[in-house]
N, C-alpha and C positions, 0 to 999 in steps of 0.2 A: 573364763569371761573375757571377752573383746576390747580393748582398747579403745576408745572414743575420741575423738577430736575434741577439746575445749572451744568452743567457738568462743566465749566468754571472753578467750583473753586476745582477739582481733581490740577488745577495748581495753581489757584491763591489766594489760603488760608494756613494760615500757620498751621492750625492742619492738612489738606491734606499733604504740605509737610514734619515734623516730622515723620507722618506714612513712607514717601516714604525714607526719610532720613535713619528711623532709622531701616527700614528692609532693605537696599542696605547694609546698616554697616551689619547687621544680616547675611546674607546670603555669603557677602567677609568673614566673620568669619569662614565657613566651609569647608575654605582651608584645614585643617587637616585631614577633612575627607576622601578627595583626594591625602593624602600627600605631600600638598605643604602649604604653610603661603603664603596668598596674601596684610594680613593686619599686619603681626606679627613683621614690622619694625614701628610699632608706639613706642610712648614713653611712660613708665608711671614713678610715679615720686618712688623713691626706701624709702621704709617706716624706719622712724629711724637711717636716714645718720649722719654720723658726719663729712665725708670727700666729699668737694663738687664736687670731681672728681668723687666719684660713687651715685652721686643723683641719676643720670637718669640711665634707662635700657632699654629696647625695651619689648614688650610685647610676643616675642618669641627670645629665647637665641638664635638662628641662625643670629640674627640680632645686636649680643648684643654689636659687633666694631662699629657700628654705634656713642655709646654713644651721645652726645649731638646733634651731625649732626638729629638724631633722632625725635627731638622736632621741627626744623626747616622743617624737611619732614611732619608731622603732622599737621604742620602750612599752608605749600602747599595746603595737601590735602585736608583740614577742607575748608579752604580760597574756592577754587574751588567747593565743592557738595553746600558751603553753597549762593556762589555767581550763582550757577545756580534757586537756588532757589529764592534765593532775585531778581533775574533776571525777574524768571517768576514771580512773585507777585507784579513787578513795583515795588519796593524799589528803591531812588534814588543809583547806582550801586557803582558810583566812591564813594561817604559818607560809604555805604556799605563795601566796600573793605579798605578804610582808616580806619574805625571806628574798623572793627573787628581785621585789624591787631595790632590795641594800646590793646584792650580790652585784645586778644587772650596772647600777649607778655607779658603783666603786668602779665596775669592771669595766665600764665606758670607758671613765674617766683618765683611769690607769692605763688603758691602751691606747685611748689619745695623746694622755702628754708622752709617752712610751715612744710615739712614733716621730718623735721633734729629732731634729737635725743630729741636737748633740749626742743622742743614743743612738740613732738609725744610720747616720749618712755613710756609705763606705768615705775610703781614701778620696776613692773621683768626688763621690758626691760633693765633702768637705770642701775642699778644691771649688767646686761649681760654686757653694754654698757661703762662699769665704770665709770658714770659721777655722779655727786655732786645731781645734782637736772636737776628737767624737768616742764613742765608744766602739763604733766600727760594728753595729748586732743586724742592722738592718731594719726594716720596718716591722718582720715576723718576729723581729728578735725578742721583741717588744713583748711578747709572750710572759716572758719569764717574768713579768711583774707581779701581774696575778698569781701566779704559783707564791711566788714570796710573799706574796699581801696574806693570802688566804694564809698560810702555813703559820704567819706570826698570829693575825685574828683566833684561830685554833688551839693555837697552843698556850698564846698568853694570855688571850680574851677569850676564854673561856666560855663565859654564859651571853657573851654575845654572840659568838657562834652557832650554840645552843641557838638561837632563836632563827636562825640561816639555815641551819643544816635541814629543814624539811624542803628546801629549795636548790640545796646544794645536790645536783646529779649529772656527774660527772657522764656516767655510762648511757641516759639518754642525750645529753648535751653532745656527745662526743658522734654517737650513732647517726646522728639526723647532719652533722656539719660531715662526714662520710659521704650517708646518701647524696649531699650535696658537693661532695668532693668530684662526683661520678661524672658531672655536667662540664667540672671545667679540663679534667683529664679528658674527655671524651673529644672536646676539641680541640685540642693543645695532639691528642693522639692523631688527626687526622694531618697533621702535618708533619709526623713523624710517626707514619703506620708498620712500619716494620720496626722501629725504634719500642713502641710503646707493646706491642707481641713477644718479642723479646725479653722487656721487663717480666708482663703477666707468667712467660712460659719458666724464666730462671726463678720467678721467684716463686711459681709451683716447686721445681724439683727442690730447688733448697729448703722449704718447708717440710716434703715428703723426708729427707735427708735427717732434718731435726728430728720430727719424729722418731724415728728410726732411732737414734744414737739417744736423746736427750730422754725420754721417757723412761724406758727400761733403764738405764743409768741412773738416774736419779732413787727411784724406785728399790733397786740392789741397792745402792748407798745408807737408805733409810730404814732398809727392813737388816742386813747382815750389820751396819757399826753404829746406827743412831738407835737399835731394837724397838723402832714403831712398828705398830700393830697394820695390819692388810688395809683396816680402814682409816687409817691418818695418812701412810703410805701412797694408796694409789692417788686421793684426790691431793696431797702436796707434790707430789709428780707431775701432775698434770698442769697443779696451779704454778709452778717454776719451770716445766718444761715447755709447757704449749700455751694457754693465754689466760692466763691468772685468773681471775674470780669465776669466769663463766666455764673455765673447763674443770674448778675444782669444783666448783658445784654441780656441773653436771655430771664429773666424777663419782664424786662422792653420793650422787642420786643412784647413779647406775653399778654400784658396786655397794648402795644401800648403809654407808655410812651413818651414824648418826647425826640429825640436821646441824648441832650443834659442831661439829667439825669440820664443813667446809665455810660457815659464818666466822669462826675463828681463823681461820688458814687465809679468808678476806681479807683480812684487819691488819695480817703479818704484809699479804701480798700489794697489799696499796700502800704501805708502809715501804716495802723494800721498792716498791714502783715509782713514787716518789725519789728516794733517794738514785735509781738509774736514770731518772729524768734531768735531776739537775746535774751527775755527774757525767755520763755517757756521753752528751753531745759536745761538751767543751775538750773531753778525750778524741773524741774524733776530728773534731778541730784539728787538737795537736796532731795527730795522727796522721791528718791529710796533709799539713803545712810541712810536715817532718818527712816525710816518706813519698808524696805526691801520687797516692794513691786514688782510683776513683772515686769520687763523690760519691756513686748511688752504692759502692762498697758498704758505706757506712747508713747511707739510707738503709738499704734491706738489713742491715745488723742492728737496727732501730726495732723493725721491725720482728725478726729473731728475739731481740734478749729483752726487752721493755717487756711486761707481764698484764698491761691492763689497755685496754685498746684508745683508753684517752691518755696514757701515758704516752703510748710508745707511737701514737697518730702526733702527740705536742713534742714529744723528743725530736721524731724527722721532719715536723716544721722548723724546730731549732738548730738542726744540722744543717738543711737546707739552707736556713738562712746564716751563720756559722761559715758554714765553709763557701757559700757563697761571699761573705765578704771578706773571708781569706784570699781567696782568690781574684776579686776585682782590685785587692793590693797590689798583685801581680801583674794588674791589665787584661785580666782573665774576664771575661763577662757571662757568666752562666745563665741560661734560663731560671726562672723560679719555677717549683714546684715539682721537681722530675725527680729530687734525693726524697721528697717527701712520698711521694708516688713508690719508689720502690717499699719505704718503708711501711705503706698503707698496704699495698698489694700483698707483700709477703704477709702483712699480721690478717690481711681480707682469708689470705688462703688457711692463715692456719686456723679460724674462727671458722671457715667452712670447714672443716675436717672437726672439728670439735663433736658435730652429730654422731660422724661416722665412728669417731674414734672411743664414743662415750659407749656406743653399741657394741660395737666389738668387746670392749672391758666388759658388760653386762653378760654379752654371751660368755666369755670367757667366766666371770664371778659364777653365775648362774649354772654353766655345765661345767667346769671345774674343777674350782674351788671351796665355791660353796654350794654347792650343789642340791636341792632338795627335791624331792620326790614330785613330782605332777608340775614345777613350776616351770614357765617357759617365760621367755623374753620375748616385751613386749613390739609389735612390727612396726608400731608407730614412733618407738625411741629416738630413730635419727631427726625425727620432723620436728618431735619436741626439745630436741639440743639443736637444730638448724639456727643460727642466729638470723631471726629474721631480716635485719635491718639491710644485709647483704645483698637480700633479694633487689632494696632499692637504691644499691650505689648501681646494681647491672642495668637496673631499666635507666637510670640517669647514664651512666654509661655510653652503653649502647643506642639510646636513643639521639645522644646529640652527638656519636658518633657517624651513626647514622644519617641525622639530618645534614652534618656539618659536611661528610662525602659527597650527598648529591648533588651538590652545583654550587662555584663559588658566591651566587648568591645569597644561598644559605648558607653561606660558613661566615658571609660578614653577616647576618642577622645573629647568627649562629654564636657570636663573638658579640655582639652585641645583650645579649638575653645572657650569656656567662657574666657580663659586667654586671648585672642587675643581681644577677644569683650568688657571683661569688663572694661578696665582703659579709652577706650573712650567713655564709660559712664559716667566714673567718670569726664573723662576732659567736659564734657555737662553739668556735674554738677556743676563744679568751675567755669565754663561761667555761669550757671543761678545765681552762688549768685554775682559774681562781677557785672549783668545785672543790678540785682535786683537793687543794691546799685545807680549804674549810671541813675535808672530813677527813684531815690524814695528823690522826692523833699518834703524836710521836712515841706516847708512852707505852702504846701497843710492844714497842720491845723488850718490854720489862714486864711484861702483864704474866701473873704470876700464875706455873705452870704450861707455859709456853716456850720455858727457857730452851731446852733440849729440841723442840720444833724450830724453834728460830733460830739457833745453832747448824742445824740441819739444811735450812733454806739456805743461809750466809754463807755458807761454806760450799752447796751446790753452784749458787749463783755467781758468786766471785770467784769460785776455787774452778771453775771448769764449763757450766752453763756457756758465762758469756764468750768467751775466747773460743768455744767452739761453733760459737754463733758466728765470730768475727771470722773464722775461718770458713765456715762453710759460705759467707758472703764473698770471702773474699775469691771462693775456687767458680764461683759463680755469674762473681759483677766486675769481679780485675779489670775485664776485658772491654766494659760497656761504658763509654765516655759521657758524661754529664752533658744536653746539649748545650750551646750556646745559645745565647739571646738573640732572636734576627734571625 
């Protein structure tokens, strides 16, 4: 019998809706090019405040009497595209609309005051800003708040959480500020077009690399000294070697696992994804300040060893910004966003290979291993492991790559409509780490019968995973300098 295409889930999957989400934001963005701002009354937060009258600004200065009315409008709008969506995918609606307005409100809030002098400013800034001391994180740094809010809500506010977590989604939240990533790399690349081919091409091979070493490694480790069975085996290899949840699910689909084993391998993988988020990026800090190694080294190893694509997308915004103001201590001025970029790109490539790689394991289980009489593997497999949402970082991509190449006209309009597009990326980015925090129950390490599985990841992942992450970055990006700012 034939394999069929589900159209159903164009609506009722949440990587379908990211792609649709995050190309409506795409396309309202190119108000400018008609002369008008149709999104340009968002808010984003004003980097290095000291006065909490001018935190907030709009994302296009015609809008900019709004001031805080601003964030309450953004609230509106977010609340409704994202309740259409939760709509069509049967999310309980009312939980939905409760849960995101607590989530959304903290999350403002927290990455507004987040972004005031004395956490954000570098060394210059201070200086400019005349204050005593700062924490030196930057404006991105600011990140890391929500991650900490959500984590403690979670763990010690319990049943308040409980009433969040239907609104808490980390992996649509993360998908749609992606496709929206696509718009501002896309012109940030046209000014650095051999610079930005070179990230894409190193950070292909260094993926295909991983592959190669990190999979079947893992896999031998779990099946010969931890003795798991073929079916806990290949989808926790995949979910520690290649890109946590969605490759051990679709592992463990294509190798026919029982459902309940790659749902549990989740739990462990957001768990340990978490704890590389908050430890990782402050290592590479050290790392860079110690050794003066590349910047986007540590970006693509964000992208290598982080295991969930809102983790390891909020790790190399926090490197970025990290070693970014490592570096302006020095008089160093980096560009923003290009350590993030490599670590987007590489975790972009390895979530492409996910289809391909779920297939191959099927053919292999199917003719094999497990081999039974008449059955064949299915020709649709790779399309339904394909992460869709991929498809719309390349059209945001390439399309204001595109626009931005053909006449410096268009690259100032072009730079214009990225100012309107970009800070609600960012705000998708401060909802995936407060998401994170609100469903990353810690006691998942202790969840009984899981010992010897989580034994097994900890010991992959720390014991060799990551350092061969850092190495394969580093034979890769040593050589590719962070640009400067200007």
């Amino acid at each position: 019998m034939s394999q069929k295409i589900d159209w159903s889930s164009l609506w009722k999957k949440e990587d379908w809706w990211a792609l649709w989400l995050g190309l409506l934001l795409f396309f309202l963005g190119f108000g400018p090019f008609a002369g008008i701002s149709i999104i340009g009354w968002n808010f984003k937060a004003v980097g290095n405040w000291l006065d909490i009258s001018t935190a907030v600004t709009t994302t296009n200065p015609a809008y900019k009497n709004l001031g805080w009315a601003s964030v309450f409008l953004t609230y509106i709008f977010l609340l409704i595209l994202l309740s259409i969506g939760a709509a069509a995918m049967k999310y309980n609606i009312k939980k939905f609309v409760v849960g995101f307005t607590v989530i959304f409100w903290i999350t403002a809030i927290i990455w507004i005051l987040g972004n005031n002098a004395y956490s954000a400013a570098t060394p210059a800034d201070a200086i400019y800003k005349k204050i005593g001391w700062s924490l030196h994180l930057t404006p991105e740094g600011a990140f890391i708040y929500p991650l900490i809010i959500g984590l403690i809500i979670r763990n010690v506010f319990k049943g308040f959480a409980e009433k969040l977590i239907d609104a808490a989604r980390p992996e649509w939240f993360i998908k749609t500020a992606i496709v929206l990533l696509g718009t501002t790399i896309g012109v940030k690349a046209v000014g650095a077009m051999g610079y930005a081919t070179t990230v894409l091409f190193l950070g292909l091979c260094a993926v295909v690399v991983a592959y190669l070493i990190y999979w079947p490694l893992v896999y031998f480790i779990s099946r010969k000294y931890f003795k798991l069975t073929k079916e806990w085996a290949a989808p926790l290899a995949s979910g520690i070697a290649i890109c946590g949840i969605s490759a051990a699910i679709a592992t463990g689909a294509a190798v026919k696992s029982r459902p309940r084993i790659p749902i549990l391998l989740s739990s462990i993988i957001v768990v340990f994804a978490v704890v590389e988020l908050i430890f990782l990026p402050f290592l590479s800090a050290f790392l860079y300040i110690t050794t003066g190694i590349s910047g986007m080294v540590f970006g693509a190893w964000m992208g290598l060893a982080v295991k969930t694509d809102g983790a390891a997308a909020a790790s190399g915004a926090l490197v970025d910004a990290l070693i970014r103001a490592a570096a302006a201590s020095k008089g160093i001025n980096y560009a923003s966003g290009w350590m993030l970029t490599a670590a987007v790109t590489t975790k972009i490539f390895i979530d492409t290979f996910i289809g391909v790689w779920a297939f191959i394991l099927a053919v292999i289980w199917t003719t094999s291993i497990e081999k039974k009489v008449g059955e064949k593997v299915r020709k649709l497999e790779i399309w339904f492991r394909f992460p869709k949402f991929i498809i719309g970082y390349f059209i945001t991509f390439l399309g204001m790559l595109a626009i931005a190449a053909s006449s410096s006209q268009m690259a100032k309009l072009a730079n214009v409509a990225m100012g309107e597009i970009d800070p609600l990326r960012v705000i998708f980015f401060a909802l995936t780490f407060m998401s994170i925090g609100l469903i990353t129950d810690l006691r998942a390490f202790v969840k009984e019968g899981l010992g010897k599985v989580v034994l097994a990841y900890l010991i992959a992942l720390f014991g060799f995973i990551l350092w061969i992450g850092l190495a394969i970055s580093f034979i890769f990006f040593h050589s590719v300098p962070v640009p400067l700012a200007g």
